[in-house]
N, C-alpha and C positions, 0 to 999 in steps of 0.2 A: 622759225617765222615765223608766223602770222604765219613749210608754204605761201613763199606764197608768195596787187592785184589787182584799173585792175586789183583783183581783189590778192593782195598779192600776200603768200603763207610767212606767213608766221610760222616757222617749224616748230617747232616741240608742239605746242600744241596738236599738233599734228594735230599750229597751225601752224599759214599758211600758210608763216603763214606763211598759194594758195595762195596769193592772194593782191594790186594798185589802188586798194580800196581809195587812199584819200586822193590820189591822184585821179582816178576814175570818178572818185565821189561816189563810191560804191559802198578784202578785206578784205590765198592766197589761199609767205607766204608761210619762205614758209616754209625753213622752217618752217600745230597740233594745235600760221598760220600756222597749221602745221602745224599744228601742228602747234599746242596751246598756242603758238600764234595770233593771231586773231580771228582761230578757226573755234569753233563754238562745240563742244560735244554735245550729242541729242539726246533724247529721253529716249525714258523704254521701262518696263516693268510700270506701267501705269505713273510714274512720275519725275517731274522735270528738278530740273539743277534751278537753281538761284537762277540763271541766267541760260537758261534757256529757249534761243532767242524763235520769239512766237512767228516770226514770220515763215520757218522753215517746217515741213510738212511733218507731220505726229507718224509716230510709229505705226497707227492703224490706219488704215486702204480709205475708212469712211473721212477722214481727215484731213487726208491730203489736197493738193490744191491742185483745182485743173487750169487747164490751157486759160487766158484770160480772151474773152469771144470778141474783143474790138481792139484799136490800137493800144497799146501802153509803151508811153515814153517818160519814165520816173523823171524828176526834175535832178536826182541826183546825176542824170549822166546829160543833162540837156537834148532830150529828143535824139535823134540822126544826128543832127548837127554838130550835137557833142559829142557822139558817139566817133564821128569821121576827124573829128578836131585831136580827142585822143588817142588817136591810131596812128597819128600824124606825132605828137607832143611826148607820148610815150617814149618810145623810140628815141627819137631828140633828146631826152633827159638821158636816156644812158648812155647816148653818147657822148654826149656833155661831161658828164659825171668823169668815164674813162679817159675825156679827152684832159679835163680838169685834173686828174688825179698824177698826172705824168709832167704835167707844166712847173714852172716854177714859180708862178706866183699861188695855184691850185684854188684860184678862186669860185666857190661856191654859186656867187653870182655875178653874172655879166658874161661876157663871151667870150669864149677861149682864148689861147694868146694866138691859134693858128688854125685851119680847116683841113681837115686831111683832103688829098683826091681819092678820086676811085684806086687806083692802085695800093693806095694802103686801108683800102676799106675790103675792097676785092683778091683772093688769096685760094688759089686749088686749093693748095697744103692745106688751108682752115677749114676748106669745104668736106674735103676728104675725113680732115681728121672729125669734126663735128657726126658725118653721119656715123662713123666707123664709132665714135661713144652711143649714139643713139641706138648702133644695131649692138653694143655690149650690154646697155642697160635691159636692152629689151629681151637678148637672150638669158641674161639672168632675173628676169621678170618672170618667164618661162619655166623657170628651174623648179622643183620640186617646195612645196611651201613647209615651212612648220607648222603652220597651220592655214585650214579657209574657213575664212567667216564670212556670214550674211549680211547681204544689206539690210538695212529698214524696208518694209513695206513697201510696196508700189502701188499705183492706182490701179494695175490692174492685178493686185493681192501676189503676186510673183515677188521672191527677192534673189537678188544675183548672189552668187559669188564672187569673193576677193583671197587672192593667196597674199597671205601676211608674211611678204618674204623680202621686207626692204633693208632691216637690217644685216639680215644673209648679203644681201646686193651690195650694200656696206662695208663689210668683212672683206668678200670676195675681191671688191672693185677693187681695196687698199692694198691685199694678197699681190692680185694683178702687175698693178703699180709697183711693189716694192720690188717685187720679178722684173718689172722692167728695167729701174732704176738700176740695178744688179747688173744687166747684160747691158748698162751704159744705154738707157733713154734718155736724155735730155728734157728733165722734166724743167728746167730751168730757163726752156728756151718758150717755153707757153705763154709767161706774158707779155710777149714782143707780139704775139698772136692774138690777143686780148679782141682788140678794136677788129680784125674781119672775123674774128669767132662770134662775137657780137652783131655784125652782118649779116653772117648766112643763119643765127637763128633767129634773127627778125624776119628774113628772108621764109626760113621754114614756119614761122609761127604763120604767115598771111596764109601760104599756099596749104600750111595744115588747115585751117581758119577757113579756107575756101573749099577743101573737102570734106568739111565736118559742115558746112552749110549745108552743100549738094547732096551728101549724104542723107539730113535729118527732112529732103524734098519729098524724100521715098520711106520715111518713117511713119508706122501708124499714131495714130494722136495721141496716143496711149505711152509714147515713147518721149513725147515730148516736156521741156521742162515749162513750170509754170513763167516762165519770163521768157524772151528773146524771140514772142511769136506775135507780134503786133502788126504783119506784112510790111516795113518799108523794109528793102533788103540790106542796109547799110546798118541803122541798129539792129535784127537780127542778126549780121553778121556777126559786129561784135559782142554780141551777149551768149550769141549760143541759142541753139533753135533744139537739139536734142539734151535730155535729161543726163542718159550714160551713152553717149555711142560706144558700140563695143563691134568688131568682128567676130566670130565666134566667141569663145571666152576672153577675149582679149579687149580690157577695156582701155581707152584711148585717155580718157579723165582722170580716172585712177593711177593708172601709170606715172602721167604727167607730174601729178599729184606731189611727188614726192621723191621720185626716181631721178630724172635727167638732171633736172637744174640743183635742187639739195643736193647731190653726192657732186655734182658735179663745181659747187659753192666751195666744198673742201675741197676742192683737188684744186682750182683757184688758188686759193690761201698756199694750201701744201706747195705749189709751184713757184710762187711769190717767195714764201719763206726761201727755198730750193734757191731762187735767183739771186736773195739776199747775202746767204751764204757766199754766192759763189761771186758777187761783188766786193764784198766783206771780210772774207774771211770764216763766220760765222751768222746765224743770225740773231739779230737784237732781240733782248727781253720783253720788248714791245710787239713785238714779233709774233713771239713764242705764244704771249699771251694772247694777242687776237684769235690765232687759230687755234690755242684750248680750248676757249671758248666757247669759239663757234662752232667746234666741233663736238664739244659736248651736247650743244643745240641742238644742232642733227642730229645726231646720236641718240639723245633723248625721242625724237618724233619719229625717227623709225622705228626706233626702240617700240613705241606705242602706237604704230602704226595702224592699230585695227580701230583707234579712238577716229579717225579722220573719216571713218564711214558713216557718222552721225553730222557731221560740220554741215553747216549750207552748201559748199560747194559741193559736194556730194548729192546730197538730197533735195536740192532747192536750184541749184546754178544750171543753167545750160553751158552746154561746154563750148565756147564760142573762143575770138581775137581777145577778148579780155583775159579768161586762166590760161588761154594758150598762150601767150606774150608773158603774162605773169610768172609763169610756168619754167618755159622752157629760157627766158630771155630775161626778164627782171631781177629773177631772183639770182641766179649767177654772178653776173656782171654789174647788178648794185649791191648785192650783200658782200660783195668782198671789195668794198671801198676802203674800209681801214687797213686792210693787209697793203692794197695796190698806194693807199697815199704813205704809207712808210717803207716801201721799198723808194719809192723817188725823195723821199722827205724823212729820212731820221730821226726818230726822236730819243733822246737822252730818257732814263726813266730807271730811277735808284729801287733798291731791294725795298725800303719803307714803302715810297708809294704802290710798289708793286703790290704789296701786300695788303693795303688798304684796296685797290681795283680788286684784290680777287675777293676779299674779305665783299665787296657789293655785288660781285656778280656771285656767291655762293647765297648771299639773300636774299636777290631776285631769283636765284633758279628755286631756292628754298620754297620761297613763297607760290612760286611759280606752277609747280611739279605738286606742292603738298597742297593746294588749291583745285586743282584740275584733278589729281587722285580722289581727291574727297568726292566731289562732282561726280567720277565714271564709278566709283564704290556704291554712290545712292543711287544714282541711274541704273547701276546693275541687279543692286542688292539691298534696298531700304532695312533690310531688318539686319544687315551684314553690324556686327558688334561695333565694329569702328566708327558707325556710322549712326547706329539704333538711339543712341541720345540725342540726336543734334533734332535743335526744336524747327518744325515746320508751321509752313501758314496755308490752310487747304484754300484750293479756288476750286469757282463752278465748275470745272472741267474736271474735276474727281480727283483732279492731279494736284503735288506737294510743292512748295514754295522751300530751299531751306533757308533759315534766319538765323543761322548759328553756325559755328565756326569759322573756317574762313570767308563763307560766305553772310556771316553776321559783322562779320570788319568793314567791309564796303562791298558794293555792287558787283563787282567785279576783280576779286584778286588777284585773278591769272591775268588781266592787262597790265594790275601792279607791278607783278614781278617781270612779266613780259618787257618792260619799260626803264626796270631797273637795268636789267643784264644788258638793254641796250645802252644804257650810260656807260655800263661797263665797258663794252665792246670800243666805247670811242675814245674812253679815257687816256690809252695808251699813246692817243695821239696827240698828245698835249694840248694846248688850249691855243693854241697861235692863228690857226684854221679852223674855217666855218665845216670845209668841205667833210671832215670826217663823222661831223655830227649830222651830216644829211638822214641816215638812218634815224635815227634818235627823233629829231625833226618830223619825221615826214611817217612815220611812225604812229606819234601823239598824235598827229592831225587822223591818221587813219584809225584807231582807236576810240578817238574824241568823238567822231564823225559818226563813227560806227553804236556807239554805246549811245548814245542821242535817237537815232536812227529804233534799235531797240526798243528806247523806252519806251517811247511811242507807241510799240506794235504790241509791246507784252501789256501796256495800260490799255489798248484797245482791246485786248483778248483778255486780261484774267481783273480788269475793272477795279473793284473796290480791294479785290486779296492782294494788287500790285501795288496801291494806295497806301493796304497798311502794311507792307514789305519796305516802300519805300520811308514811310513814316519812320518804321524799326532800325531801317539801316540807310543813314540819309546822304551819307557820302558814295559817291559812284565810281571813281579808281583811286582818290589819293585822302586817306582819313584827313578833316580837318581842313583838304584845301579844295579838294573836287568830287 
């Protein structure tokens, strides 16, 4: 993703993404979102990546941003007004999406060919099964980690722990699954359940959303994040009034994060394919390739799971209706549109062009992955050999700008590649429909929105040293054209 929004993940970057950024006007998910997503890694060792985006709070306690002391209603989300308008419109796009992706004309825009009622929105069985994943992700959330790492700094010099154990969850989930499959689960019968699984977690994302309110009534200020606390209850709600809410060790953000909706993106796909087959005979090469894909995607931001403790949503986001919907409900049920529009909509697609899609998505993950590495290598380890040549540009902040390798190509690499691999992802679906490039689409716009957004914040913080970064490297995600 992008995780991810609503800022909604970008996975691998673990981002987000994590993350409805351009639909919110916010970005998840998410997939390092997600999850390189269009989740941002942070600094640390006294200095920042290329794009290390200024508005999220610095490794040290004296840095960080506190509560903001009167209303704040960014124009990106429109005060309340548009905060309640997207709570509303959210929601409506995925259902739209899933309702689109099963009709047969699958059009993108305009309105479906038909409305469900309640009865096919409404479903024990989906409510059942819905919580019954949320209590498996959570007990292997639980489970012993390979490792815990710390967060960034807090205001009040405290940093949490996280067990780095989502790729385990990964592992285990698919183990699980394949065990089912074995003793005759019906994994085939899941996307007939799509549209009220889609229901009861919108349904859980409000009433999580209204406990993470209540909750953050009774948090010391200290707890709180720098946004989502401007007192009208309606933008609070959706932005998120607390930093990390957590119950004891048990953090409800993090979790989110990267657990329910990402593992749960593949199991989507996985079930799709699963259906295809067994309408089929087999399933389509179109198929096959969506979900390697996308499952590399995740796989990569769990894989790199500990990078997502640096992103804004971590260190900067309150955990409110926005990551929560993003989270548990966006990333789901729109990231698996290309699987869901070529089980109802086949597409033909020969070994050459195969081979050209995977040939672009191995150069966006390329670009992708060896961009965001460079980035958590200088952040961890300036003097790390791999990294010890790459020329910087210091700013008043004592901190390093780099201007060289991939972050000497354009502004922003890991959106590059993020951008490409979603071309990839749609390709499969031939070019007859809009609907499958929704991703793609809506993507750029959150990306575009987002890197804008940025400039802004890093030209107000590092002044003349962003001037002549910008100077050195003038293109911001696509050499040549942006």
């Amino acid at each position: 993703m992008g995780r991810g929004r609503v800022r909604l993940k970008t996975p691998g970057q673990t981002g987000s993404l994590s993350a409805l950024s351009v639909l919110a006007g916010a970005a998840a998910a998410g997939p390092d979102p997600w999850h390189g997503r269009a989740r941002l890694l942070g600094n640390g060792a006294g200095c920042v990546s290329l794009t290390d985006y200024c508005e999220r709070p610095l490794s040290s306690g004296a840095e960080t941003m506190a509560p903001p002391q009167g209303p704040r209603a960014p124009l990106e989300f429109g005060g309340p007004m548009g905060a309640a308008a997207l709570m509303l419109l959210l929601p409506a796009t995925v259902f739209h999406l899933l309702l689109a992706a099963r009709s047969g004309p699958a059009r993108l825009l305009g309105p479906p060919a038909s409305l469900p009622g309640l009865g096919a929105l409404w479903n024990p069985r989906a409510l059942l099964l819905w919580l019954a994943w949320l209590g498996l992700q959570t007990a292997l959330y639980l489970l012993p980690a390979r490792k815990v790492a710390k967060g960034l700094e807090l205001k009040d010099k405290s940093r949490l722990r996280y067990p780095i154990n989502g790729f385990q969850a990964l592992v285990l989930t698919a183990l699980l699954v394949g065990l089912g499959m074995s003793a005759g689960l019906p994994l085939g019968a899941l996307p007939e359940m799509l549209l009220p699984l889609a229901f009861v977690a919108t349904l859980t994302a409000f009433i999580f959303s209204l406990f993470l309110y209540l909750k953050a009534q009774v948090a010391p200020v200290s707890a709180l994040a720098p946004g989502g606390n401007s007192g009208n209850p309606i933008y609070d709600f959706f932005l998120g009034r607390e930093l990390n809410p957590r119950i004891c060790s048990f953090d409800f953000k993090y979790f989110c994060e990267l657990r329910p909706g990402l593992i749960g993106w593949v199991l989507i796909n996985l079930a799709l394919l699963v259906k295809e087959a067994e309408l089929r005979g087999s399933p389509s090469l179109a198929m096959w390739l969506v979900n390697g894909f996308q499952l590399l995607y995740v796989g990569d931001a769990l894989w790199h799971e500990e990078a997502v403790l640096t992103t804004m949503d971590i260190t900067h986001d309150g955990f409110g209706f926005m990551l929560a919907f993003g989270d548990i409900a966006w990333v789901p049920f729109t990231y698996s549109l290309q699987a869901q529009f070529l089980l109802h909509h086949p597409q033909p697609l020969g070994l050459p062009m195969a081979a050209i899609i995977c040939l672009i998505n191995a150069i966006g993950y390329y670009i992708f992955r060896g961009a965001n590495s460079q980035k958590n290598t200088f952040r961890k380890n300036p003097s790390d050999p791999r990294v010890a040549g790459l020329e910087t540009i210091s700013t008043a902040t004592g901190r390093q700008l780099l201007v060289s390798g991939w972050w000497g190509m354009v502004r922003h690499p890991n959106y590059l590649g993020d951008l490409i691999m979603a071309l990839a992802w749609s390709l499969p679906c031939g070019v007859s429909h809009l609907l499958p490039y929704f991703y793609l689409l809506y993507f750029t716009a959150l990306l575009v929105h987002r890197e804008a957004r940025d400039e802004r914040q890093c030209l107000q913080k590092y002044g003349l040293a962003w001037q002549e970064y910008c100077r050195r490297v003038p293109y911001r995600i696509m050499p040549y054209i942006y």
